[in-house]
FIRO-415521 format. One record per residue (C-alpha): x, y, z. Coordinates in steps of 0.001 Angstrom, whole numbers, plus 500000, padded with zeros to 6 digits. Example, Ala and Ser with C-alpha at 12.3 -4.5 7.8 and 13.67 -1.06 7.14 Angstrom:
2
512300495500507800513670498940507140
//
This chain:
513
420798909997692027420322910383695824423520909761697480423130908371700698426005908317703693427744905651702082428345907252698872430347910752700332433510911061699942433926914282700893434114916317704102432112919194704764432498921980706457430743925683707300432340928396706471431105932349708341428512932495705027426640929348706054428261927768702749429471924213702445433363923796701189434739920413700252437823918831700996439168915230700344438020912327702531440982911348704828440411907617703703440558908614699988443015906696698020444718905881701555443835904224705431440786902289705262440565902544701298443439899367701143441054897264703550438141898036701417440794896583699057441462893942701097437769892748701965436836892967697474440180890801697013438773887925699521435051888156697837436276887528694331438176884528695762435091882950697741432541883687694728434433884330691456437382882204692416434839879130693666432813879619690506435807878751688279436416875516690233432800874227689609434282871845687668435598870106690588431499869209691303430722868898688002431824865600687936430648864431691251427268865291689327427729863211686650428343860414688935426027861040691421422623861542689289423116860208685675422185862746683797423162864087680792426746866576680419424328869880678870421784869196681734424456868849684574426313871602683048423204873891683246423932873788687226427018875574687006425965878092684212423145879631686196425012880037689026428037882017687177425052883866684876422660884773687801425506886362689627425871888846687027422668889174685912421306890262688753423423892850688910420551895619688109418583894344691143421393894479693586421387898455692655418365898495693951419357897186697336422383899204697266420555902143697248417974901447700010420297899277702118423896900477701543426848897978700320427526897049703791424570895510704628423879894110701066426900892704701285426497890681704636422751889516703224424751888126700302427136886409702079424253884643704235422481883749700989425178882462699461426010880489702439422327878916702476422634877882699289425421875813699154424409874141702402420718873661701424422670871869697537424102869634700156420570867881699980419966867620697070417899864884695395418276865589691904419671867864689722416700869787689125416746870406692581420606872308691756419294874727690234417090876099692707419571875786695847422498876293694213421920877773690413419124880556692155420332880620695524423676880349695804423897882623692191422208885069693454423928885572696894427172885922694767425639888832692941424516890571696251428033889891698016429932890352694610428593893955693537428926895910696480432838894535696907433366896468693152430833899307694320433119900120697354436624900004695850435305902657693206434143905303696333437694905084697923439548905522695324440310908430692993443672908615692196444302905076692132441292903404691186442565901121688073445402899805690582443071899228693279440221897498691062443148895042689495444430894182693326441268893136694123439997891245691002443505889248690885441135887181693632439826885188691109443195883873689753443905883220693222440586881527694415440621879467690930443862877545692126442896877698696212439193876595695774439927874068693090442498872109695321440037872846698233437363871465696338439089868020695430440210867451699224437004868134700519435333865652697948437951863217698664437704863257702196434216863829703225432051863264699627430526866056697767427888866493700057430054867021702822432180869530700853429259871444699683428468872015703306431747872434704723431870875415701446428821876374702692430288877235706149433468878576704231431220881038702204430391882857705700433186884912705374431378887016702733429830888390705878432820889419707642433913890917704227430585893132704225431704894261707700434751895480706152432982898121703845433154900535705943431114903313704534432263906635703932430754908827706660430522912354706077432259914967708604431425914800712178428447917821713243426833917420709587423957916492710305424147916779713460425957919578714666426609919039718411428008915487717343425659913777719693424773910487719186420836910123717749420067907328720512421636910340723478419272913386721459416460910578721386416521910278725436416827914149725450413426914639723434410518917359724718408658914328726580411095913379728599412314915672731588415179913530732798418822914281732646419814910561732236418227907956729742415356906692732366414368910116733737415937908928736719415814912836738283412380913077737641411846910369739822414054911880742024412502915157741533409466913499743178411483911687746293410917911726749785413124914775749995410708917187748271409123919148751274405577917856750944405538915638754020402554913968752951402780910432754446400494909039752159402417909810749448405336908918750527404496905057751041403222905172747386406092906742745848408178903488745444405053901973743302404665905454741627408282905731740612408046901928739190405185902897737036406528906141735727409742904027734996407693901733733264406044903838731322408520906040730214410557902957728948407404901583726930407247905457725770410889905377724528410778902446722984407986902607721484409128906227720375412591904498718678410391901770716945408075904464715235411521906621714031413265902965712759410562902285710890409257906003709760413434905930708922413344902970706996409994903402705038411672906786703877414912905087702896413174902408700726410994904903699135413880907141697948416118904067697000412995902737694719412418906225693635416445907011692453416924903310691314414111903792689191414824907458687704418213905782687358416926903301684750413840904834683258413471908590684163414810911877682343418440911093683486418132907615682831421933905911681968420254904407678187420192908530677535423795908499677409424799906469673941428367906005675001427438903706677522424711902032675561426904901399673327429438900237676081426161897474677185426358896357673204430342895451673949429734893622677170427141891247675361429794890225673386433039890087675345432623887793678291431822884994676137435522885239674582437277884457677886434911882026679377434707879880676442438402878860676183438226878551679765435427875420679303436598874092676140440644874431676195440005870716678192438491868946675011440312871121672801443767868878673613441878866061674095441108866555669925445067867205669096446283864474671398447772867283673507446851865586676629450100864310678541451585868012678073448688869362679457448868867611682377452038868621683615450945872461683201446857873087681866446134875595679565443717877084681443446963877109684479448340879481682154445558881802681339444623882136685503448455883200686270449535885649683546445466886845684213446432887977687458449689889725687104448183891334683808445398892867686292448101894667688344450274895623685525447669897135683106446035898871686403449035900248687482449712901389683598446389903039683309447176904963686604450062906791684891449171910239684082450291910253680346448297907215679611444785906857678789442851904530681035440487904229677713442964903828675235444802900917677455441643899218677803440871899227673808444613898069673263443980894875675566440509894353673519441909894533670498444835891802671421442474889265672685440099889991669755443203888925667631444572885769670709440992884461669563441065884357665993444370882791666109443505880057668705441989877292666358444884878071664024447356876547667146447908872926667048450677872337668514451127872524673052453701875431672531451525877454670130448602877160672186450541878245675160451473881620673829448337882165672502446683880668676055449217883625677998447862886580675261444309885611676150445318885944679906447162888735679555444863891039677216441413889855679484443345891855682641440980894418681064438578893337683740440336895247686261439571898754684306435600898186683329434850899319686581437054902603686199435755902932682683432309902556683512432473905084686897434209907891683722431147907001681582428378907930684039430164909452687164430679908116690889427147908598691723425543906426689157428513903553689445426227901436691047423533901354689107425270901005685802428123898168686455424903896098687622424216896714683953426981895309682868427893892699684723424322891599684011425383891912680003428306889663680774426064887393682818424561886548679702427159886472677614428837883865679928425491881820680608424928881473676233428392881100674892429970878076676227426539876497675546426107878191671557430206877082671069428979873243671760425903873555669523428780875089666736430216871548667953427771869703667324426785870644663988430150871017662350431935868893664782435047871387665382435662874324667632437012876540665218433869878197663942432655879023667287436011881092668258435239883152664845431875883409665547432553884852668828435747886865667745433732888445665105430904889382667582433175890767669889434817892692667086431106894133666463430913895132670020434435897057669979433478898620666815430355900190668738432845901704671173434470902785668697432036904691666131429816906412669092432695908817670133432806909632666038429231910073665882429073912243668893432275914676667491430671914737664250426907915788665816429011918729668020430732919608664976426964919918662817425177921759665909428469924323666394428048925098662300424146925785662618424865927671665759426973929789663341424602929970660576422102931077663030423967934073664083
//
């Protein structure tokens, strides 16, 4: 993978061989790393946190255009699945453009889109402005803020990645109640584009991914700045950014004497000025662009060989098999998250629900159980895999045991495992960057975020068509809890498979010799 100046994280230095020697990045695990921080936390409250409250709109839909609930709900679902599912694309731009900027074009995206839903006519006309638009400025904002938090961090990663995804419990509750005032004050319309103006902020979190620059004189050893070397270059004989002394050079105080020329050296020196200006610029214009042509040329190029050349990531089985896992897993959380509502509805459950939703519980024990499991995968005796299968495993089993809870105390505990055990999301990141290495982090949570994009835009959709048919919930949480358990057991076998393959090519080594 090319790594551009965004992606070092490491000084270098010459030594009196002309050799390069590494040392760690001052802002490694420490100074501008907790801003980074910072910046993700605030993105997964505007985009993940906002996403959760769609609810809020939801109904305003309903009322507003008449449709039916699967149509409406189709609004919400492609703007939570094209977030993630774009995430292979937004390597791309990554790559060529750096998270920074990526970022700040997200955040403007986003920001059109909810203003342009504002306007909207119909609800067809959602899921172009708001579904497409909206959806996929998330992804461009959203990708980059997990990107970044991986670079600056070594040491600390899993605690760093569970601070900032604890935005979404946060942004659930803020944006929800935001959401409701906003439609109560000013109308839907109004909210969306007062949200709209809200979602600008993306942008001033881009700004705060700062990239990691490499050591100052590395490419450049005088530590001059380009635009100073630039007004230095072979066609230019001035000492100042103009060539102000070879005007001067050719002033009235030369010697010549030559009246003639000096009356026309006034016009002379405008022209040269002129010229030399239309030179320079024209001179920056060609490098921008010869710059950027090269940039977008190697991005394609490494995004590409990324994906589909000799080191693509779907050579390495473990994470293939990590792809298979994701398919299956989002649905899990996000479909108690839709259906908990009607779930009490059935069992009469509804007054006790009121005082403190289900779903309440599962956003505040979520967010605490991102910092604690982070912080307990950080600990130098522990595993960050093993932690990571142990919270799988619990929700696997929260899941199974759901429709078996009938009762607002049972479903509570159950509702507080599933919140707990799903902190998880704080490590994929980490275990995904120890699957395929720093370099190719990028490229390869895009891949799975895009898996869970699709797991979260078919399951709460499949578990009403299980509805439907057999008019309960109950096989649709052991559909899902058995294809989840599939995807885990993929995790599980491929390390097997690969220890018994070592084990076969060390014997024939031996029989060889």
């Amino acid at each position: 993978m090319y790594t551009s100046h965004e992606d070092i994280g490491y000084d270098f230095e010459d030594d009196p061989k002309d050799k390069k020697t590494l040392k760690p990045h001052p802002n490694i695990d420490s100074g501008w790393a907790w801003m980074v921080v910072l910046s993700s936390f605030f993105v997964h409250i505007l985009i993940m946190g906002s996403q959760m409250a769609l609810g809020v709109l939801n109904v305003e839909w309903l009322e507003e255009f008449h449709q039916s609930r699967g149509l409406t709900a189709w609004v919400s679902s492609l703007s939570m699945g094209i977030t993630l599912i774009v995430g292979p694309f937004i390597g791309l731009f990554i790559n060529t453009c750096g998270c920074r900027r990526t970022a700040i074009i997200g955040g403007l995206v986003n920001s059109l889109g909810w203003v342009l839903s504002a306007y909207a006519a119909n609800v067809h006309y959602l899921f172009i402005t708001f579904g497409v638009t909206a959806g996929f400025g998330s992804g461009m904002a959203y990708l980059p803020a997990v990107v970044m938090v991986g670079r600056y961090f070594q040491k600390r990663r899993a605690l760093a990645q569970g601070l900032s995804t604890t935005g979404t419990g946060f942004g659930t509750f803020l944006m929800t109640v935001l959401l409701k005032y906003l439609c109560a004050e000013y109308g839907w319309r109004n909210a969306m584009f007062i949200q709209g103006a809200v979602s600008l902020n993306l942008c001033v979190c881009g700004a705060l991914m700062r990239p990691l620059s490499p050591g100052k004189g590395q490419n450049d050893p005088g530590g001059k700045d380009p635009q100073v070397v630039l007004a230095h270059s072979p066609g230019s004989k001035s000492s100042g950014p103009l060539g102000g002394a070879e005007e001067k050079g050719g002033g009235p105080g030369n010697g010549n004497g030559n009246e003639e020329t000096v009356g026309d050296l006034p016009g002379q020196a405008c022209q040269e000025k002129a010229g030399h200006r239309q030179n320079l610029c024209a001179l920056r214009v060609l490098k921008t662009a010869s710059q950027l042509t090269v940039r977008v040329r190697r991005g394609f190029r490494d995004w590409y060989s990324g994906y589909f050349g000799t080191a693509s990531l779907f050579t390495n089985r473990m994470f293939v098999a990590f792809i298979f896992w994701a398919l299956f897993a989002y649905s899990s959380f996000v479909i108690p998250f839709i259906h908990l509502p009607e779930i009490v509805n059935l069992y009469n459950l509804s007054e006790q629900n009121d005082v403190f939703p289900l779903t309440s519980i599962i956003a505040i024990v979520h967010i605490f159980a991102k910092v604690i499991l982070g912080i307990v995968a950080d600990l130098p005796c522990i595993s960050v895999w093993n932690v990571f299968l142990m919270a799988n495993f619990t929700l696997v089993l929260s899941i199974f045991i759901l429709p078996l809870m009938h009762t607002y105390a049972g479903l509570a505990v159950i509702c507080a495992l599933i919140g707990f055990s799903s902190g998880y999301f704080s490590l994929m990141p980490v275990v995904t960057e120890d699957l395929v290495g720093i370099e190719h982090l990028a490229n390869a949570y895009g891949i799975i975020i895009c898996a869970n994009g699709i797991s979260a835009l078919l399951g709460p959709p499949f578990a009403g068509w299980i509805y439907d048919i057999t008019e309960k919930y109950d096989f649709s949480f052991y559909i899902c809890g058995l294809l989840y358990m599939v995807g885990i057991l993929f995790l599980l076998i491929q390390p097997c498979i690969q220890m018994i393959e070592q084990s076969r090519k060390k014997y024939m080594d031996g029989a060889h010799v």
